[in-house]
C-alpha positions in Angstrom: 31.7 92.1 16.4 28.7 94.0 15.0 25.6 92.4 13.3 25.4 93.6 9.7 21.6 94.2 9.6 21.2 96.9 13.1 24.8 97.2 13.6 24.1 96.7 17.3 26.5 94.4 19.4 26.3 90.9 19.0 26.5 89.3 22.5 28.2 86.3 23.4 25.1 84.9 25.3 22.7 85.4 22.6 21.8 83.5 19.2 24.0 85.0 16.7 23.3 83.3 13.0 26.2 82.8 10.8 25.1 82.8 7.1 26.6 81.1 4.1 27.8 84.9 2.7 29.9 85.3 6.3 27.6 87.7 7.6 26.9 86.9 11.5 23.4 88.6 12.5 20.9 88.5 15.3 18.6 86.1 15.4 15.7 88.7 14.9 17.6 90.1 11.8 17.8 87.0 10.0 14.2 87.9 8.2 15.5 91.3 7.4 19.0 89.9 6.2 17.8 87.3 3.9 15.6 90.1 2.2 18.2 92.6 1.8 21.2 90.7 0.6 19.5 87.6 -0.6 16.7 89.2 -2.4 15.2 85.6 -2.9 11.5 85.2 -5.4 8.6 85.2 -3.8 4.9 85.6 -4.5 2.1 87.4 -2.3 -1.4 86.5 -2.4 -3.4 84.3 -0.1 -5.2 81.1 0.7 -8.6 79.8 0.5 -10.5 77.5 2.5 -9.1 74.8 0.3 -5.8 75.5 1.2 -5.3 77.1 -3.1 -3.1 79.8 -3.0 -3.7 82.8 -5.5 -0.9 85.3 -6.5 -1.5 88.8 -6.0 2.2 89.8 -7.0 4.7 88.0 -8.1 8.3 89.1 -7.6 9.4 87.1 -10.5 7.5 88.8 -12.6 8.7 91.7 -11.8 12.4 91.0 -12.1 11.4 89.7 -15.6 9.7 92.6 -16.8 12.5 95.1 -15.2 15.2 93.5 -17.2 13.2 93.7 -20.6 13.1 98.0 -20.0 16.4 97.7 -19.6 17.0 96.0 -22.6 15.0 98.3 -24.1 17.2 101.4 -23.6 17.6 104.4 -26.4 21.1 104.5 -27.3 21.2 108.0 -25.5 20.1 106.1 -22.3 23.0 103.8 -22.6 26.7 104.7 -20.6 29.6 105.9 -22.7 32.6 105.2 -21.2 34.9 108.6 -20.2 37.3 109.7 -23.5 40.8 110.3 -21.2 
Protein backbone atom coordinates (compact mmCIF):
# COMPACT_ATOMS: atom_id res chain seq x y z
CA UNK A 1 0.00 0.00 0.00
CA UNK A 2 1.17 3.34 -1.33
CA UNK A 3 0.27 6.85 0.28
CA UNK A 4 -1.62 8.91 -2.30
CA UNK A 5 0.13 12.17 -1.64
CA UNK A 6 4.30 10.93 -2.31
CA UNK A 7 3.42 7.56 -3.46
CA UNK A 8 6.14 6.32 -1.10
CA UNK A 9 5.51 3.08 0.94
CA UNK A 10 3.46 3.24 3.81
CA UNK A 11 5.08 1.23 6.70
CA UNK A 12 3.44 -0.85 9.02
CA UNK A 13 5.37 0.82 12.01
CA UNK A 14 4.54 4.30 11.12
CA UNK A 15 1.39 6.65 11.49
CA UNK A 16 -0.56 6.13 8.48
CA UNK A 17 -3.90 8.47 8.43
CA UNK A 18 -7.01 7.07 7.00
CA UNK A 19 -9.28 9.94 5.76
CA UNK A 20 -13.01 10.00 5.30
CA UNK A 21 -12.44 9.93 1.17
CA UNK A 22 -10.47 6.28 1.70
CA UNK A 23 -7.28 7.73 1.08
CA UNK A 24 -4.52 6.38 3.63
CA UNK A 25 -1.48 8.91 3.80
CA UNK A 26 1.58 9.65 5.84
CA UNK A 27 1.28 11.50 8.67
CA UNK A 28 3.48 14.39 7.13
CA UNK A 29 1.23 14.37 3.99
CA UNK A 30 -1.88 14.88 5.71
CA UNK A 31 -1.30 18.93 5.29
CA UNK A 32 -0.56 18.39 1.65
CA UNK A 33 -3.66 15.96 1.20
CA UNK A 34 -6.33 18.01 2.74
CA UNK A 35 -5.15 20.94 0.35
CA UNK A 36 -5.14 19.01 -2.71
CA UNK A 37 -8.23 16.92 -2.60
CA UNK A 38 -10.15 18.83 -0.03
CA UNK A 39 -9.52 22.23 -1.27
CA UNK A 40 -11.20 23.67 1.97
CA UNK A 41 -11.74 28.03 2.33
CA UNK A 42 -9.42 29.76 3.99
CA UNK A 43 -8.20 33.27 4.47
CA UNK A 44 -4.51 34.69 4.84
CA UNK A 45 -3.62 37.72 6.56
CA UNK A 46 -2.36 38.12 10.12
CA UNK A 47 -2.71 39.15 13.68
CA UNK A 48 -2.21 42.12 15.73
CA UNK A 49 -1.24 42.58 19.14
CA UNK A 50 -4.88 42.35 20.03
CA UNK A 51 -5.17 39.12 18.85
CA UNK A 52 -7.67 40.96 15.43
CA UNK A 53 -7.00 39.11 12.53
CA UNK A 54 -7.05 41.09 9.06
CA UNK A 55 -7.56 39.31 5.66
CA UNK A 56 -5.01 39.71 3.14
CA UNK A 57 -6.66 37.08 0.64
CA UNK A 58 -9.56 35.40 0.90
CA UNK A 59 -9.94 32.11 -0.89
CA UNK A 60 -13.64 32.50 -0.84
CA UNK A 61 -13.57 35.33 -2.64
CA UNK A 62 -11.78 34.03 -5.08
CA UNK A 63 -13.97 30.96 -5.80
CA UNK A 64 -16.80 33.47 -5.94
CA UNK A 65 -15.46 35.77 -8.38
CA UNK A 66 -14.01 32.65 -10.64
CA UNK A 67 -17.44 31.24 -11.02
CA UNK A 68 -19.07 34.67 -12.08
CA UNK A 69 -16.24 34.74 -15.38
CA UNK A 70 -17.47 31.62 -15.99
CA UNK A 71 -20.90 32.53 -16.05
CA UNK A 72 -19.93 35.14 -18.05
CA UNK A 73 -18.74 33.14 -21.14
CA UNK A 74 -19.35 34.38 -24.98
CA UNK A 75 -21.34 31.84 -26.56
CA UNK A 76 -18.26 31.04 -28.72
CA UNK A 77 -16.41 30.23 -25.44
CA UNK A 78 -18.99 27.80 -24.49
CA UNK A 79 -18.57 23.65 -25.49
CA UNK A 80 -20.68 22.24 -28.37
CA UNK A 81 -21.11 18.87 -27.99
CA UNK A 82 -19.53 16.57 -31.16
CA UNK A 83 -22.32 16.21 -34.30
CA UNK A 84 -21.67 12.09 -34.85
Amino acid sequence: MSCTVCGNPLLFDRVIFHCSCDAFVHAYCWDAHVLQAHRPSFEIGSANLDGEFRARESKIEEQVSGAQASEEQSPEEQITPLLE
